[in-house]
N, C-alpha and C positions, 0 to 999 in steps of 0.2 A: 496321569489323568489330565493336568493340566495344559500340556501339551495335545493331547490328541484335543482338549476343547478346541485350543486355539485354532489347530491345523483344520478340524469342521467348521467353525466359524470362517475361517479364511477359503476354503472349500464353497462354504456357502455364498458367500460372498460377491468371489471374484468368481466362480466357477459358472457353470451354464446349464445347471441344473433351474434359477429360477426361470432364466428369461427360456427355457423352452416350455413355459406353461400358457406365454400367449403376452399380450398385449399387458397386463394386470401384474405377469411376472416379472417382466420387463421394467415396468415402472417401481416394483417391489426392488429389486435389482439395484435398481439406476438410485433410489432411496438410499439405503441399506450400504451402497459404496461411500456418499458423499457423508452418510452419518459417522460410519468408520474409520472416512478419511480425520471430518473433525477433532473426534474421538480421540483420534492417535496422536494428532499433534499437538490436543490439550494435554493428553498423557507425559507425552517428549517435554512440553516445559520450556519451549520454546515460549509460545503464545504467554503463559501465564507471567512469564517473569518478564516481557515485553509489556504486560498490562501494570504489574510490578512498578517500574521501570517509567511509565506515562502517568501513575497516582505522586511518585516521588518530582516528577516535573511539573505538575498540574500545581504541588504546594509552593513550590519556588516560584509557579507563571503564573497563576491564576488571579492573581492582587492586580498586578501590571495589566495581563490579559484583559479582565474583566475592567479594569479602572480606562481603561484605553479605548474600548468600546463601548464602555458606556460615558466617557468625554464627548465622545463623537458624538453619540444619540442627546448629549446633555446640550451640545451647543445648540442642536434642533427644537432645545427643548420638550424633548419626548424621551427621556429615559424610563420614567416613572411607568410607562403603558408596559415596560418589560416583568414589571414586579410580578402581576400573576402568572406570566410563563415559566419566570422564574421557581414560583413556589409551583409548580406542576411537574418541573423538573426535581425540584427536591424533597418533593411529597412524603418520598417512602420512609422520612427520618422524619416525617411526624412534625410536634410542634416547634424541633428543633431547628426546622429547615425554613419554616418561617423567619423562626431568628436569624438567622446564617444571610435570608434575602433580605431583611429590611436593613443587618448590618453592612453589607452591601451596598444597601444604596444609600446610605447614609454618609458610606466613606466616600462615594461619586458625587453628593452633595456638597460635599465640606475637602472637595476637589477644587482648589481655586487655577482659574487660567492662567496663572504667572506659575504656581507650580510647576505646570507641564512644558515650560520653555526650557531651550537651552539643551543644556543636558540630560535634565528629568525627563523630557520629550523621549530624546535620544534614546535613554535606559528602557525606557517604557516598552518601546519599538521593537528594540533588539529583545528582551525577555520574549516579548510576545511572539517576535519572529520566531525566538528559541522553540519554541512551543511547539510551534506547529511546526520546525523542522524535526525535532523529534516523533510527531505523529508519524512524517512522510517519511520518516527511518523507518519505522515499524510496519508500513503498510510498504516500503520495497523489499522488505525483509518478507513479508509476505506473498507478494509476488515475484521475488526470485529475479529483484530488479536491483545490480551490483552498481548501477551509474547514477547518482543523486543529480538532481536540479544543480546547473552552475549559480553559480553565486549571483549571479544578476540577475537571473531569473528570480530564485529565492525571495532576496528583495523586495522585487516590482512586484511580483505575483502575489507575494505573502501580504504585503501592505495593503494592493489592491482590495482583498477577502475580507484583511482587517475593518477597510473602510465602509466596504459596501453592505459586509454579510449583516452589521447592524441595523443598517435604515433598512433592508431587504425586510431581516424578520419584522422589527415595526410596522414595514408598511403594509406586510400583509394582514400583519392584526389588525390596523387601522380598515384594512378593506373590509375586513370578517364584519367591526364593529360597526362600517357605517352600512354594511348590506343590513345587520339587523334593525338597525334603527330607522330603515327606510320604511315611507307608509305605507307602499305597497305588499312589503313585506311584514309589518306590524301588523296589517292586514290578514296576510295568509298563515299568519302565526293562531290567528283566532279561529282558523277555520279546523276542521276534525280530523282529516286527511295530512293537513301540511303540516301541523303546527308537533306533532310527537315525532315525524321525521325529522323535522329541522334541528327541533333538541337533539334527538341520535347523532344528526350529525355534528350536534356543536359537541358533544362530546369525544368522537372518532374526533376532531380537526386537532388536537394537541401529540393523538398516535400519528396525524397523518403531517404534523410537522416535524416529526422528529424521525419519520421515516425520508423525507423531501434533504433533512440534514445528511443522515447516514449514505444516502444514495449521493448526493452530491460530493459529501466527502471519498464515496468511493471509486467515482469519476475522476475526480480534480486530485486530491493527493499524490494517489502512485504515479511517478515516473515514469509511465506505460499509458499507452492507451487501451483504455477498459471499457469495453460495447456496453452500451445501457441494458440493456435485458440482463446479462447477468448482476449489474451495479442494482437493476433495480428487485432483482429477487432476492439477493443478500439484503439487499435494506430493507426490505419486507421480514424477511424473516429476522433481521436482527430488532429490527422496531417491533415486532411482536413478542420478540424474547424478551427486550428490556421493558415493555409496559408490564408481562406477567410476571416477570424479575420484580419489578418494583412493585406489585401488589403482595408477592411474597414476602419481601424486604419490609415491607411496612405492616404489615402482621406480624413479621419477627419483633419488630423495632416495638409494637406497642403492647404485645402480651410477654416478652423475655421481662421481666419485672427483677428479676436476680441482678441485669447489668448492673443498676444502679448500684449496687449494694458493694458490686465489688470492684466497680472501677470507678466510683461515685464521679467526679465532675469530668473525667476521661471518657465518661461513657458516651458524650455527643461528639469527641471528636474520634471516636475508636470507630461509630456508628458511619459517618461522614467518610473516614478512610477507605472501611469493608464500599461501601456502596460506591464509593471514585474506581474500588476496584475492577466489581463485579460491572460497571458500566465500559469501563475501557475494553475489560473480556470480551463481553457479549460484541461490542464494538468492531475488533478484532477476529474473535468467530466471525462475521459477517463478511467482513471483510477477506477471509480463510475461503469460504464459500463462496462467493462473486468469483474468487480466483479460478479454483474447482472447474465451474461452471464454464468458465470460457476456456479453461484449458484441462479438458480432463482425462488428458494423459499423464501429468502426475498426479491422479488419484493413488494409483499402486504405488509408489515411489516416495511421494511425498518430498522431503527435502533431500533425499540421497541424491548425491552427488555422480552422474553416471561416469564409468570412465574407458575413457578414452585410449584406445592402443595408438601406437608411436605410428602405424602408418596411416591410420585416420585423422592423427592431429598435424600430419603433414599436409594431406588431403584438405584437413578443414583450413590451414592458414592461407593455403594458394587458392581457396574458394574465396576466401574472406577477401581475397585481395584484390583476386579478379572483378568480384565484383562491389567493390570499392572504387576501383580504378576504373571500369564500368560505367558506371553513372555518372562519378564527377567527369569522365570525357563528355557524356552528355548535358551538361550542368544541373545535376541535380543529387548533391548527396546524400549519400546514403545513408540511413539512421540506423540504429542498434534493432530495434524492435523489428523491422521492416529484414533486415541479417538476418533475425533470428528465424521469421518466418520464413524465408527464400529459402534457406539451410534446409529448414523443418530437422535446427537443432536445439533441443531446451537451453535458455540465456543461462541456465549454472553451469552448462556443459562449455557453451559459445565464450562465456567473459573471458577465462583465464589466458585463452590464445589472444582476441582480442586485446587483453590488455598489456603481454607478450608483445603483441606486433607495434602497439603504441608506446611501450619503455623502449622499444629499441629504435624510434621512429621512424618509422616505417607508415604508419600512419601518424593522423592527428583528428583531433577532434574541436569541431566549430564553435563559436561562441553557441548556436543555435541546435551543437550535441548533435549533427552532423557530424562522418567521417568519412575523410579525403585523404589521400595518397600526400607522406610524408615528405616527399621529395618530387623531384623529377620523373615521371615514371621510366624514363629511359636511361635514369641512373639507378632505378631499384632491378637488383640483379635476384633470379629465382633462388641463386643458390646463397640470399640472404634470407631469403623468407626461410629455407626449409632450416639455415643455421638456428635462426630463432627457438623455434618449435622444437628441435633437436637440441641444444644447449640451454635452455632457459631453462635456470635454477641451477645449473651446475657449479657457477662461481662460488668459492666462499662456503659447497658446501660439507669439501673434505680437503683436508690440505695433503698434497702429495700422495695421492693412489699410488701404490706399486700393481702395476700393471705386467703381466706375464709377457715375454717377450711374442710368442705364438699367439697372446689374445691381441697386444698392440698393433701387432701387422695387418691381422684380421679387420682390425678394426679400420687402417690406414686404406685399405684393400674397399672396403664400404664406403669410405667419403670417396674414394677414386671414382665407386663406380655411379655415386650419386654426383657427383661434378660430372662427368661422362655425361649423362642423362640432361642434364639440366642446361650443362656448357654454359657459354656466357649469356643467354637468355637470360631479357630483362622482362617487367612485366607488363612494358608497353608493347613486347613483341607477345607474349600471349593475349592480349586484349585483340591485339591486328588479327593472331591466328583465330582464336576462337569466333572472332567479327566472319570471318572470310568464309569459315567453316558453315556457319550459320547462314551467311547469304546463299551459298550453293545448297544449302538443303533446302 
């Protein structure tokens, strides 16, 4: 019984029964996939124990993190204007979360400036950098991005967000508070028309900052570039999970009346945990979904690993090379993302050779995560590319095969006829041929 569910569910699903009911099935359809994709990869356990995984780092960073950003905002003297955003973010834990933000700022208070020199600076920095290189772990693990930011990027980039994304959120609150305090505006606050929208929306401006967050994170993080329309439908819908998440969570948090009883002074920080949790989730889904959206060819698939026959991974490395070797003759090389779309091969398919052809260097890759031809191209010979792709992993991974004598020859007989083929072609002479070929068409 269970089975034949699944197999109608999946039937329904993927199959072409909705979308031939018109325009309405179609979008039913197009729903109903991106739900199931969700779905599935909350089920797998992936997602959740990567959210797991960002509450246990948040305890270890969030002291440094938070004390780091708000030094910054403290030397401007405006830390203090963050306290009610603060308790908006921590609402759903009720009167506890009040506590949690005044303790907070209390420690950033009794933060003196000779503290943060030296070393203490230093440690601050790195934890915090920790942080968020862990985020942008999780969010290439979910776009199926195997190449992390180099290390100087990391750095510069991370430090950068560190510094700015605090006076950023300040100063838009400071813009919110001085647009209401203005008299023109004090003004159309009294009028009948203007003044019950204007509240509406100073209510929506705390969902519509925390969606501005999500989307930005879902742009800037991943090691990919991620078109705005899908970053910003995921951040939509993930800011509206988490605002109705937290009006659940805080109805939990103030009618469970049992907690206290049984985990009496554990029960604010049990409360705090669950909710670090379910935030990174929803985060995460979001995050799952942006991906979806721009690429929704692994709907069906999800994380599986497609694989590859031995003549297409020959085929894909003399492509990789070719055009590698390509561009940087034109000066301009070539990046991962930019491979993977020319191919139109999914990057979990494309790394493994990629990174194949770069242990045996054959290629390299740029301070700026560019990749250029390892060598000379007219010292890289074809029948080192196809060696690769055809040996890699074999070392080391059985000692001494006895090999039949009739299968060895067979096999001797195969490299012959792939050396035959290939001859001493380098791969600056296929760049020349395929040039040459292309100008006569």
């Amino acid at each position: 019984m269970i089975q034949k569910l699944l197999a109608r569910i999946d039937h329904l699903v993927w199959g072409s029964e909705l979308e031939s009911q018109g325009r309405l099935g179609e979008l039913a359809a197009l729903l109903l996939r991106h739900l199931y994709a969700l779905v599935r990869d909350i089920l797998q356990g992936q997602l959740t124990l990567r959210a797991m995984s960002l509450v246990y780092t948040t305890l270890l960073s969030v002291v440094p993190l938070v004390a780091f950003s708000f030094s910054v905002l403290k030397g401007l003297g405006v830390h203090n204007r963050l306290r009610p955003y603060l308790y908006r973010v921590l609402e759903p834990l009720g009167p506890q979360g009040q506590e949690i933000t005044d303790e907070v700022i209390n420690l950033v208070d009794n933060v003196e400036g000779g503290v943060l020199g030296g070393l203490s600076l230093a440690f601050f920095i790195f934890t915090s950098i920790s942080m968020v290189q862990k985020v942008e772990e999780s969010f290439n693990h979910v776009w199926h991005v195997s190449r992390p930011r180099s290390i100087a990027r990391r750095f510069s980039e991370y430090t950068l967000v560190l510094l700015i994304s605090p006076v950023v959120v300040v100063t838009a609150l400071g813009l919110m508070a001085s647009i209401r305090s203005n008299r023109i505006v004090q003004a159309l606050l009294e009028t009948d028309w203007f003044g019950p929208v204007f509240l509406k929306m100073s209510e929506v401006t705390p969902f519509l900052l925390i969606t501005s967050v999500f989307i930005f994170l879902y742009m800037f993080v991943p090691n990919t570039r991620v078109r705005f329309v899908p970053a910003a439908l995921g951040g939509i819908i993930a800011g509206l999970s988490w605002s109705g998440l937290g009006v659940l969570f805080a109805n939990f948090v103030a009618y469970t009346t049992t907690k206290q009883i049984i985990y009496s002074g554990f029960a604010v920080a049990i409360s705090a945990l669950l909710w670090l949790y379910l935030s990174w989730l929803v985060l995460l889904v979001g995050a799952q979904l942006a991906f979806y959206l721009q690429r929704p060819e692994y709907l069906r698939i999800g994380r599986r690993e497609p694989h590859l026959s031995n003549g297409m991974r020959e085929c894909l490395a003399l492509n990789v090379m070719y055009l590698i070797a390509r561009d940087y003759r034109d000066a301009r090389p070539m990046s991962f993302d930019r491979l993977a779309e020319q191919l139109r091969i999914p990057a979990i398919a494309l790394t493994p050779v990629v990174n194949s052809l770069e242990s045996a260097g054959l290629i390299l890759a740029t301070e700026r995560e560019g990749l250029v031809p390892g060598r000379d191209m007219g010292r890289i010979r074809l029948s080192e590319i196809l060696d690769v792709v055809r040996r890699h992993g074999e070392t080391g991974s059985y000692r001494g095969p006895r090999w039949f004598p009739g299968i060895a020859e067979l096999g001797q007989q195969l490299e012959q006829a792939v050396a035959g083929v290939v001859g001493e072609r380098t791969l600056a002479d296929l760049v020349d041929e395929l040039s040459r070929r292309k100008g006569e068409s």
